[in-house]
PyMOL Python script that loads the backbone (N, CA, C, O; Angstrom):
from pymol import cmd

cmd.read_pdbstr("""\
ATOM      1  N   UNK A   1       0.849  -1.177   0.000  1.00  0.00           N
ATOM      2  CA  UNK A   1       0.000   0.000   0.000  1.00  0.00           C
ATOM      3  C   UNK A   1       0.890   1.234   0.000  1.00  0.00           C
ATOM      4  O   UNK A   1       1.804   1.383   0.811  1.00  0.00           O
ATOM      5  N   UNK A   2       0.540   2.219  -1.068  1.00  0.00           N
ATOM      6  CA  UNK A   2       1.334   3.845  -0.843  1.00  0.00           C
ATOM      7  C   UNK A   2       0.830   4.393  -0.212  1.00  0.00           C
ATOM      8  O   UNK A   2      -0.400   4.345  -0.222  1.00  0.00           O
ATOM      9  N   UNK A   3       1.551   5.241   0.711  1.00  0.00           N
ATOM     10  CA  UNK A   3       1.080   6.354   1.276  1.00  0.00           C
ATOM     11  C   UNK A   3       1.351   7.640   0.726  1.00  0.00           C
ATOM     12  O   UNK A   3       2.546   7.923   0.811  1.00  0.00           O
ATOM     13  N   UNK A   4       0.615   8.550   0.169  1.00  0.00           N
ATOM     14  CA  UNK A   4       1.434   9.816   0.057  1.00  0.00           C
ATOM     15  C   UNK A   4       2.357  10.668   0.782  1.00  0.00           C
ATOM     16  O   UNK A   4       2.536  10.469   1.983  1.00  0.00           O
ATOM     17  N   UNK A   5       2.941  11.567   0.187  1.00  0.00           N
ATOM     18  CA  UNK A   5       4.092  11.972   0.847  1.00  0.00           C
ATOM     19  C   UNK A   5       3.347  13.438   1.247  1.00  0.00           C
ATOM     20  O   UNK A   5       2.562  14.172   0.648  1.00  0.00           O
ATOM     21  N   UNK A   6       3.892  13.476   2.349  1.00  0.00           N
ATOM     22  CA  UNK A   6       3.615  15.273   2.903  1.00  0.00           C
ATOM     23  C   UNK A   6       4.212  16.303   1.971  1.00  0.00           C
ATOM     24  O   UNK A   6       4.865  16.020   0.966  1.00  0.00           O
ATOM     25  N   UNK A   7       3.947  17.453   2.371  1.00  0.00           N
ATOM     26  CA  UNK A   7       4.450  18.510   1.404  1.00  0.00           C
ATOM     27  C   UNK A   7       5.708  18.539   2.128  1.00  0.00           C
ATOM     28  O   UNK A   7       6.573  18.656   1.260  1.00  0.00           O
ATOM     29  N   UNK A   8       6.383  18.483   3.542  1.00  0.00           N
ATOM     30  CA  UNK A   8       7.391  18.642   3.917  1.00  0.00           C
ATOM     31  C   UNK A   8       8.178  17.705   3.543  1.00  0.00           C
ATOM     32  O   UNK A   8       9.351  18.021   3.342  1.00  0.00           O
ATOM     33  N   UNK A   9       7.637  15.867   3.283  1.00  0.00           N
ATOM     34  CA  UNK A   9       8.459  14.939   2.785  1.00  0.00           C
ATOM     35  C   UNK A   9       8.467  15.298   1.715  1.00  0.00           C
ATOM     36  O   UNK A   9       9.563  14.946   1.279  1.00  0.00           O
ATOM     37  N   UNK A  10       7.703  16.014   0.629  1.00  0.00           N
ATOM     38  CA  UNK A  10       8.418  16.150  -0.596  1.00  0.00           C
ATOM     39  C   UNK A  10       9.238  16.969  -0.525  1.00  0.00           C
ATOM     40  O   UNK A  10      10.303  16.596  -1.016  1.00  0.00           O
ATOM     41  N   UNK A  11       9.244  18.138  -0.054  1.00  0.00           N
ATOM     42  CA  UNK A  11      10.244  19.338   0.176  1.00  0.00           C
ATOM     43  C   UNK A  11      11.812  18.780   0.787  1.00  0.00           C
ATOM     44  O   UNK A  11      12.962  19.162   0.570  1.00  0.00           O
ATOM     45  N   UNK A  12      11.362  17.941   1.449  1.00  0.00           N
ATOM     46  CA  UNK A  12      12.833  17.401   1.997  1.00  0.00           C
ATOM     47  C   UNK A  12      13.588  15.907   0.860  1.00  0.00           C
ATOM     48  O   UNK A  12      14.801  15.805   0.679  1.00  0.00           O
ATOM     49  N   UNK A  13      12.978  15.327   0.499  1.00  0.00           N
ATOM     50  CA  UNK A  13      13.080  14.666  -0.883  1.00  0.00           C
ATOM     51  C   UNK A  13      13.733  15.271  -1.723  1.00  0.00           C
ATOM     52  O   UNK A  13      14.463  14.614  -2.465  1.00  0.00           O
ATOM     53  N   UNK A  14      13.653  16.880  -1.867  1.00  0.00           N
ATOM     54  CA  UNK A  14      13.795  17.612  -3.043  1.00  0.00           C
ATOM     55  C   UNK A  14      15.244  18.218  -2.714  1.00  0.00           C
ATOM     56  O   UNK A  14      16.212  18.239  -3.475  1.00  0.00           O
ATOM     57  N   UNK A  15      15.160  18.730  -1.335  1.00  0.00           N
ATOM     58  CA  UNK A  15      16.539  19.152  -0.714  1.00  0.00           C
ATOM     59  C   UNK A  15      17.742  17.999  -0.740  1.00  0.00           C
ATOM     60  O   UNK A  15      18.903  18.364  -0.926  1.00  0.00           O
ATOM     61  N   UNK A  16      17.478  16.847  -0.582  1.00  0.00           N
ATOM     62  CA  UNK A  16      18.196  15.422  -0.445  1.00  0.00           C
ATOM     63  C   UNK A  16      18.660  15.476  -1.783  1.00  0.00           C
ATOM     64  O   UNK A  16      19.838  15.792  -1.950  1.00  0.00           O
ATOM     65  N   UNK A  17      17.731  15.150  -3.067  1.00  0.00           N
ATOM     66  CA  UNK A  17      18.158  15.426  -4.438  1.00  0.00           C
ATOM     67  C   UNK A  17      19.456  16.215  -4.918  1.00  0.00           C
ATOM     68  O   UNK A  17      20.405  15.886  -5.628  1.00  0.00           O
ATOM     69  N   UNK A  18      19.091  17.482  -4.192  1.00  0.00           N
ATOM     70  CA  UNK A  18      19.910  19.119  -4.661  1.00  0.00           C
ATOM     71  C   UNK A  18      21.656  18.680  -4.296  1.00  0.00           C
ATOM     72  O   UNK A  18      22.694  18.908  -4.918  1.00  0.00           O
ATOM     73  N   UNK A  19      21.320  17.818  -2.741  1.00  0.00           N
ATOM     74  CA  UNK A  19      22.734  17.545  -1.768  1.00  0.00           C
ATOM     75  C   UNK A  19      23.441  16.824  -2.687  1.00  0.00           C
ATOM     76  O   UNK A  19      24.647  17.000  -2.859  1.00  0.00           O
ATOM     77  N   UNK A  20      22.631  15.830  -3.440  1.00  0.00           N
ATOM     78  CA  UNK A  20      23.503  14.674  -3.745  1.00  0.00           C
ATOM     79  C   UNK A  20      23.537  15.315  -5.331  1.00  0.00           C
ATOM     80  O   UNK A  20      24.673  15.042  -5.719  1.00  0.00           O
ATOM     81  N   UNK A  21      22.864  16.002  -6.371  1.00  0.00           N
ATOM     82  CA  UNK A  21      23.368  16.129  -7.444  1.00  0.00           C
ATOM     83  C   UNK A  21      24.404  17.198  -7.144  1.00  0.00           C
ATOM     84  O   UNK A  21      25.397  17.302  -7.865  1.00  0.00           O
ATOM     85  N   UNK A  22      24.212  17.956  -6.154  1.00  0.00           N
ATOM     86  CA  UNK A  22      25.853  18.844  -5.712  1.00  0.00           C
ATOM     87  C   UNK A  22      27.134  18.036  -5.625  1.00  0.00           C
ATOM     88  O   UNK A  22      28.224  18.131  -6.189  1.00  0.00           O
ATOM     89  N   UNK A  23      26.582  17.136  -4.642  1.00  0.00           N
ATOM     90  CA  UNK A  23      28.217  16.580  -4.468  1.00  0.00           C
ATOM     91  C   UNK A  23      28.533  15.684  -6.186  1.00  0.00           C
ATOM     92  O   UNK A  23      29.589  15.669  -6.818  1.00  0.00           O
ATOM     93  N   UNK A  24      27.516  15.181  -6.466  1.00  0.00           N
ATOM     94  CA  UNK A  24      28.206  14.202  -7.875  1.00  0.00           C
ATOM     95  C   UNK A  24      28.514  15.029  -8.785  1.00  0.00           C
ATOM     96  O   UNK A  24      29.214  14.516  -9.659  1.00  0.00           O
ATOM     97  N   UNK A  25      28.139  16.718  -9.024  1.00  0.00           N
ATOM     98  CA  UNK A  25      28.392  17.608  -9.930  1.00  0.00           C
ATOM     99  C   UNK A  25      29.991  18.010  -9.356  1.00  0.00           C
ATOM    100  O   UNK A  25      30.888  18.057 -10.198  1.00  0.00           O
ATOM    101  N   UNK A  26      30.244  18.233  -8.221  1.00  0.00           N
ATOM    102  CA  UNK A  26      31.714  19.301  -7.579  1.00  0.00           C
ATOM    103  C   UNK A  26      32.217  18.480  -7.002  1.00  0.00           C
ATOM    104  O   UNK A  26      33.357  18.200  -7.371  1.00  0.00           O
ATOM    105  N   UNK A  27      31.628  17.703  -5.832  1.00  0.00           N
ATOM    106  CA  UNK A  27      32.486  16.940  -4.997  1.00  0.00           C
ATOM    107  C   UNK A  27      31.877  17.313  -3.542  1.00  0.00           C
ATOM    108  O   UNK A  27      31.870  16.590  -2.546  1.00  0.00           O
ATOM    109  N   UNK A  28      31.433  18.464  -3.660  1.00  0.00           N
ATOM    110  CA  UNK A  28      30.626  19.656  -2.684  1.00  0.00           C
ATOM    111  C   UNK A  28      29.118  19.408  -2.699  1.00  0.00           C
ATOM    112  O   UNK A  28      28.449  19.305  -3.727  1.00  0.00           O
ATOM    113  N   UNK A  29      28.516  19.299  -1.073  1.00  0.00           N
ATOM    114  CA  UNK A  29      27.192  18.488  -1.281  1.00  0.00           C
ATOM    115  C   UNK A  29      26.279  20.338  -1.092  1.00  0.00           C
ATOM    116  O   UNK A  29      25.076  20.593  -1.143  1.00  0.00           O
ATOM    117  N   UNK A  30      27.418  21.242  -0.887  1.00  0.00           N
ATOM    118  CA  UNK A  30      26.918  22.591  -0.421  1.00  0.00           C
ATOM    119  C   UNK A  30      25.902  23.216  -1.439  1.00  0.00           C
ATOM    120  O   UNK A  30      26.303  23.341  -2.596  1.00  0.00           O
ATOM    121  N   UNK A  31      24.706  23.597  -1.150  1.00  0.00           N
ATOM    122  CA  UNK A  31      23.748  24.452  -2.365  1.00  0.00           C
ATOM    123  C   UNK A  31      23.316  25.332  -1.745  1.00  0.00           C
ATOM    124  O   UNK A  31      22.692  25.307  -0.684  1.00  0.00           O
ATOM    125  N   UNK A  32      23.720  26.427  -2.571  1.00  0.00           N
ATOM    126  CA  UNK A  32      23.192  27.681  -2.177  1.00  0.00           C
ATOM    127  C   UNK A  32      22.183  27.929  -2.435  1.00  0.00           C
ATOM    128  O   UNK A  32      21.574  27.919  -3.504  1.00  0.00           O
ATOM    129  N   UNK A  33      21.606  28.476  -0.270  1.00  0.00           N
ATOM    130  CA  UNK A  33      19.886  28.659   0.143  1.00  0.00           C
ATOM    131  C   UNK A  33      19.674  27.490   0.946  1.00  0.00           C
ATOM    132  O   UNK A  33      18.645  27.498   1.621  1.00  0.00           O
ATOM    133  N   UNK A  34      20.326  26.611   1.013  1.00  0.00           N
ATOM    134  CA  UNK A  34      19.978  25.489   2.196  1.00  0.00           C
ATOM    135  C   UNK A  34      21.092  25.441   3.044  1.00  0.00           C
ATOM    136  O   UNK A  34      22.102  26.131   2.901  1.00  0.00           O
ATOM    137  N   UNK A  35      20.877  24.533   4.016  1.00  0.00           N
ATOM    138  CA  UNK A  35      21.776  24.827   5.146  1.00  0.00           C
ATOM    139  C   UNK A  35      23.098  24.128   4.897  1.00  0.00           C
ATOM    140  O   UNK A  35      22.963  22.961   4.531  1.00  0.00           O
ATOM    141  N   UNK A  36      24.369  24.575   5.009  1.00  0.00           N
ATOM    142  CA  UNK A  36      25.339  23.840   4.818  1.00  0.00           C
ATOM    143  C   UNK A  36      25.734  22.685   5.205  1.00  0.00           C
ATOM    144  O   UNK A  36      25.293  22.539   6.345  1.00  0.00           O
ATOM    145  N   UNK A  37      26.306  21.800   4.900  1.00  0.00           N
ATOM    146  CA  UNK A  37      26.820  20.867   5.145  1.00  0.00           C
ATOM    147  C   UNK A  37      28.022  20.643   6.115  1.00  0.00           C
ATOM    148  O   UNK A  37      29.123  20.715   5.568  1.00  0.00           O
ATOM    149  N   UNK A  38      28.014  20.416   7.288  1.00  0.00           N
ATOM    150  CA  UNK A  38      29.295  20.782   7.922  1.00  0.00           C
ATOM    151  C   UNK A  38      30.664  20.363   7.330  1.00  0.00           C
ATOM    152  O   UNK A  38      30.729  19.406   6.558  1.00  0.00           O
ATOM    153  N   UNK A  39      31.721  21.052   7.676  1.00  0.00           N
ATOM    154  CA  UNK A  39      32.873  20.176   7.194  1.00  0.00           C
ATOM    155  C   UNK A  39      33.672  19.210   8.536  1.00  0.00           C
ATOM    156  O   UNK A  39      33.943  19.775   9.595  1.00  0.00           O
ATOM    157  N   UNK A  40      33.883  18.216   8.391  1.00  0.00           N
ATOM    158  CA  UNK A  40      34.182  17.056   9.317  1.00  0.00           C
ATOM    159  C   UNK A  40      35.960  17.398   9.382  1.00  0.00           C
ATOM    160  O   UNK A  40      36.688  17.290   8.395  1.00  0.00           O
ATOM    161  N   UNK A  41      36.400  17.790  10.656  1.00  0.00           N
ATOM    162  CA  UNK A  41      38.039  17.862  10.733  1.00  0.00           C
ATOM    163  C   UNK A  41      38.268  17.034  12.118  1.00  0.00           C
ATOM    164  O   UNK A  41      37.378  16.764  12.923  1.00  0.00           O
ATOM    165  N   UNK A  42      39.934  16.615  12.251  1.00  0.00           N
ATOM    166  CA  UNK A  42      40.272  15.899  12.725  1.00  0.00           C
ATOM    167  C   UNK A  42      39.460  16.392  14.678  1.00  0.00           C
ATOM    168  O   UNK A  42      39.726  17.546  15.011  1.00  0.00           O
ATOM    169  N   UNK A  43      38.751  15.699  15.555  1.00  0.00           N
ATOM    170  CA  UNK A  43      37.980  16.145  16.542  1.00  0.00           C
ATOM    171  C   UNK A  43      36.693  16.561  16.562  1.00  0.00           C
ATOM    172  O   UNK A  43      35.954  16.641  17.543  1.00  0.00           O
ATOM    173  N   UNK A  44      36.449  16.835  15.374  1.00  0.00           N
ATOM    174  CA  UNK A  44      35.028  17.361  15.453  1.00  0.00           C
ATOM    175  C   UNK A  44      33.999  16.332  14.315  1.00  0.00           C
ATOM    176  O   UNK A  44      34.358  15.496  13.486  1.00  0.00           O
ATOM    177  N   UNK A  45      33.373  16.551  14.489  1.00  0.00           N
ATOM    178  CA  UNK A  45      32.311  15.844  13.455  1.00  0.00           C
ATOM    179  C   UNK A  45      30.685  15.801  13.867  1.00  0.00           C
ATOM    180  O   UNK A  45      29.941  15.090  14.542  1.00  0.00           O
ATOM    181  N   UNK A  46      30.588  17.179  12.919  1.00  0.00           N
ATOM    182  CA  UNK A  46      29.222  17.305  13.126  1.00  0.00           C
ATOM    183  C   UNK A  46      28.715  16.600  12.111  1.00  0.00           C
ATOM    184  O   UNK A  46      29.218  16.208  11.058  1.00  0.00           O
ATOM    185  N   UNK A  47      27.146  16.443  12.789  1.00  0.00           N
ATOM    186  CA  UNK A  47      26.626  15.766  11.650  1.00  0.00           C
ATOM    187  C   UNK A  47      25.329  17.020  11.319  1.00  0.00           C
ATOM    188  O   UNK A  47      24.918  17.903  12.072  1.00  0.00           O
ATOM    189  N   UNK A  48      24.922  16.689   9.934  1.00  0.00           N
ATOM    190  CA  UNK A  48      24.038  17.794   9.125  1.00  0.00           C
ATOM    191  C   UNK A  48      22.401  16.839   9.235  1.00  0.00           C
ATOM    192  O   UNK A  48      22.260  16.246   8.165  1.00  0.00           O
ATOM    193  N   UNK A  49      21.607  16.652   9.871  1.00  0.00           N
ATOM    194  CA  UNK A  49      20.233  16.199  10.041  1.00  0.00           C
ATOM    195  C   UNK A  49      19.367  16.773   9.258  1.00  0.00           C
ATOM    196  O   UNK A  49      18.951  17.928   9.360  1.00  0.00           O
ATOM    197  N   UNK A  50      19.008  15.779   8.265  1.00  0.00           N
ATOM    198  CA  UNK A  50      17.800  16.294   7.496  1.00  0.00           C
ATOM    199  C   UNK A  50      16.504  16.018   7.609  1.00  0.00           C
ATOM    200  O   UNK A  50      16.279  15.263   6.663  1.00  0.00           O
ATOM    201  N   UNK A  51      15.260  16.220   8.356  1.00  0.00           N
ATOM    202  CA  UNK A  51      14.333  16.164   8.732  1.00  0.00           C
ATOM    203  C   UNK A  51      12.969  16.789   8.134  1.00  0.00           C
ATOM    204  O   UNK A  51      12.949  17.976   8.458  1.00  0.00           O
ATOM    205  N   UNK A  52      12.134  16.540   7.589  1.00  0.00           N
ATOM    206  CA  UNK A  52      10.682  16.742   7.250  1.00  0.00           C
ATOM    207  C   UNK A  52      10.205  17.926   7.761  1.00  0.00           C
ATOM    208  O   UNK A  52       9.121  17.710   8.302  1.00  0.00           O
ATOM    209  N   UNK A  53      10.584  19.274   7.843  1.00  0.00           N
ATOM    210  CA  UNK A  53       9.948  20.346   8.088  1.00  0.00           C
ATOM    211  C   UNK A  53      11.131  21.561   8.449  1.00  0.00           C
ATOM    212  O   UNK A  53      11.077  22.784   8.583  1.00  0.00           O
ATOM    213  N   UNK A  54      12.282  20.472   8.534  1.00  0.00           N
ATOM    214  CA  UNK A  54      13.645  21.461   9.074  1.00  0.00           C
ATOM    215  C   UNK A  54      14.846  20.688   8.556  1.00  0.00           C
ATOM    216  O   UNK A  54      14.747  19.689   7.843  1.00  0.00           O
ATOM    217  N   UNK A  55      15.745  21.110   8.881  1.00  0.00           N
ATOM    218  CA  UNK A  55      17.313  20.629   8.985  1.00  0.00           C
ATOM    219  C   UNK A  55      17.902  21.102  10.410  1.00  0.00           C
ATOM    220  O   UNK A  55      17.412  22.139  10.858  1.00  0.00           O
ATOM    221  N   UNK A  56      19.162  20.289  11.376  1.00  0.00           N
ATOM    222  CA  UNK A  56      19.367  20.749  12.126  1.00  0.00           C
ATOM    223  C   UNK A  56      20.729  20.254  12.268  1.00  0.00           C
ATOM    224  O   UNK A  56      20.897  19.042  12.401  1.00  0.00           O
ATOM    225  N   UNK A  57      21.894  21.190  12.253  1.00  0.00           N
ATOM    226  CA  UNK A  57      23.277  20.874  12.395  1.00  0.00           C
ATOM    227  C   UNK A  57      23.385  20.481  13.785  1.00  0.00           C
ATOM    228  O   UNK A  57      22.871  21.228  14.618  1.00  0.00           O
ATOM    229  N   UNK A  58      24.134  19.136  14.270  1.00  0.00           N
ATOM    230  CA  UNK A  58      24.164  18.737  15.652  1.00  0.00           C
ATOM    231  C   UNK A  58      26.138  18.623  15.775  1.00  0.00           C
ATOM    232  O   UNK A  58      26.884  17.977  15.038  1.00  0.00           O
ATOM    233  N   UNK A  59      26.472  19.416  16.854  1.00  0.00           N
ATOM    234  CA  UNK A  59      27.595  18.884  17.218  1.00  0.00           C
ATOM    235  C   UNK A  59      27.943  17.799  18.278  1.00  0.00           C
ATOM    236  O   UNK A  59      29.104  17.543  18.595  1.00  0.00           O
ATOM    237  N   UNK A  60      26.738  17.117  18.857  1.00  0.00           N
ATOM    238  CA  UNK A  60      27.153  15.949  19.292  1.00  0.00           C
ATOM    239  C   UNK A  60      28.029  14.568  18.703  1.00  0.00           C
ATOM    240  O   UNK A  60      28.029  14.092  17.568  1.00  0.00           O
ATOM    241  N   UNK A  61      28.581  14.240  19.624  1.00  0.00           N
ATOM    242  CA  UNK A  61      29.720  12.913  18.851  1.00  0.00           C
ATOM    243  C   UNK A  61      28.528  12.136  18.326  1.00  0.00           C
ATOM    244  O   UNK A  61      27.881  11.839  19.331  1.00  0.00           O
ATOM    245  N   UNK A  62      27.912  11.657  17.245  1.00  0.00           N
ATOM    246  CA  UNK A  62      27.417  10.927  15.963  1.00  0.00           C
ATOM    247  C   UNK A  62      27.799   9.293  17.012  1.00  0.00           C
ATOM    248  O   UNK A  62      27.182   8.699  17.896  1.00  0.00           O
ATOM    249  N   UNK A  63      29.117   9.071  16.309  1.00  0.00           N
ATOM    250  CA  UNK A  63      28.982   7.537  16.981  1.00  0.00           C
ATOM    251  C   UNK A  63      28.771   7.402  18.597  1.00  0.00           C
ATOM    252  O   UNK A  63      28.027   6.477  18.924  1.00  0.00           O
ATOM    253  N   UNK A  64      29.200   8.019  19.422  1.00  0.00           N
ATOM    254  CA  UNK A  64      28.826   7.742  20.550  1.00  0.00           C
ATOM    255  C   UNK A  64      26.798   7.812  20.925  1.00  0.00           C
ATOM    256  O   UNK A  64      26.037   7.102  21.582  1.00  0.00           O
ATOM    257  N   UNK A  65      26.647   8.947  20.160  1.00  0.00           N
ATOM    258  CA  UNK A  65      25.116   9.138  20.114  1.00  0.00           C
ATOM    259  C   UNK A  65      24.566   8.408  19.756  1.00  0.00           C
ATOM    260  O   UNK A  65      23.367   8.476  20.026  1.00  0.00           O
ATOM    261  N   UNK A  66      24.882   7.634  19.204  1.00  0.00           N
ATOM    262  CA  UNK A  66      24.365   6.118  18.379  1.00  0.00           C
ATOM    263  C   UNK A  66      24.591   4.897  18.594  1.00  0.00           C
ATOM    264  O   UNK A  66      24.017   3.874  18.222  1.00  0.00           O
ATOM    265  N   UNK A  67      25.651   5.123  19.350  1.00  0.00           N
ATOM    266  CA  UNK A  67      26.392   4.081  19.915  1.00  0.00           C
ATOM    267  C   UNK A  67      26.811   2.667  19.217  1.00  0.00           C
ATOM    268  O   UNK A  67      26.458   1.497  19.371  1.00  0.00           O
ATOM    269  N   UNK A  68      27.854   3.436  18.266  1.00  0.00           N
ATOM    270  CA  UNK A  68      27.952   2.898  17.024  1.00  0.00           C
ATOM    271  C   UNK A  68      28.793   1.924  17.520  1.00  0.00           C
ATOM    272  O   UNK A  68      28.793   0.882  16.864  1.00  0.00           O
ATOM    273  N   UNK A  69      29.694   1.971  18.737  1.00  0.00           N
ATOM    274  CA  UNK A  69      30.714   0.931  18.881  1.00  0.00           C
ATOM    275  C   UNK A  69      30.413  -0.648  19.227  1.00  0.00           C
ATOM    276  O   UNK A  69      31.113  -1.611  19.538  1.00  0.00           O
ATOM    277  N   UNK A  70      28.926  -0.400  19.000  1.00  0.00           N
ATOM    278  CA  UNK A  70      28.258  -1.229  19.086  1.00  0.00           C
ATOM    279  C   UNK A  70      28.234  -2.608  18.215  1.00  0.00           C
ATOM    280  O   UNK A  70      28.199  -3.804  18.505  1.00  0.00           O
ATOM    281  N   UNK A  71      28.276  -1.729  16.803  1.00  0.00           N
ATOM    282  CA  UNK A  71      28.685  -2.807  15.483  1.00  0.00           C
ATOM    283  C   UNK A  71      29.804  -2.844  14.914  1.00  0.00           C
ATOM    284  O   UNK A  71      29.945  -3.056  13.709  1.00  0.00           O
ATOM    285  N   UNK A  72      30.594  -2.669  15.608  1.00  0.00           N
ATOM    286  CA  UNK A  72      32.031  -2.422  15.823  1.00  0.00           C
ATOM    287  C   UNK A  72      32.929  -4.123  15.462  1.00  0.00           C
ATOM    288  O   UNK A  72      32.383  -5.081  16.010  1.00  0.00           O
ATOM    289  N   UNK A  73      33.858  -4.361  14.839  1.00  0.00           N
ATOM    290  CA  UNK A  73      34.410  -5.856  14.864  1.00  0.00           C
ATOM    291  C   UNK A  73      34.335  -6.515  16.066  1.00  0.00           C
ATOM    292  O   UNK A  73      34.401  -5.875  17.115  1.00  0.00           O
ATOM    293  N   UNK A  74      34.221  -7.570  16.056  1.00  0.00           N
ATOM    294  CA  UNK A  74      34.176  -8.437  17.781  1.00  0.00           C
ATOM    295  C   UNK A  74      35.509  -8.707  17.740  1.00  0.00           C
ATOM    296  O   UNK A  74      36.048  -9.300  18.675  1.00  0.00           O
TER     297      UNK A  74
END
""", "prot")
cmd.dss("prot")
cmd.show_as("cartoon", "prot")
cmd.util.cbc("prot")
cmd.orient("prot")
């Protein structure tokens, strides 16, 4: 069964599109008028959240927040 998409899931669908034909056009997922993409350096690593009505840059540690060490090699 489909469900339709909200106007915000399409709007954010559309922003997702823009990110990724940026980066496969430059290398750069950056488009100007949406929110940037952080840049990831050695200590920091934000992550860029794309969400259905917003976007929200988080500087929390990503793998610990997720607790990625979780699927980590045994």
């Amino acid at each position: 069964m489909r469900h339709p998409l909200t106007s915000a899931q399409q709007q954010l669908g559309g922003q997702t599109d823009k990110y990724w034909a940026a980066f496969a056009r430059t290398g750069n997922p950056n488009v100007k008028g949406q929110e940037s993409w952080p840049r990831v350096t050695p200590g920091a690593d934000p992550v860029l959240g794309l969400h259905p009505g917003g976007s929200t840059v988080s500087t929390t540690a990503f793998l610990g927040a997720h607790q990625c060490d979780f699927w980590g090699n045994p």
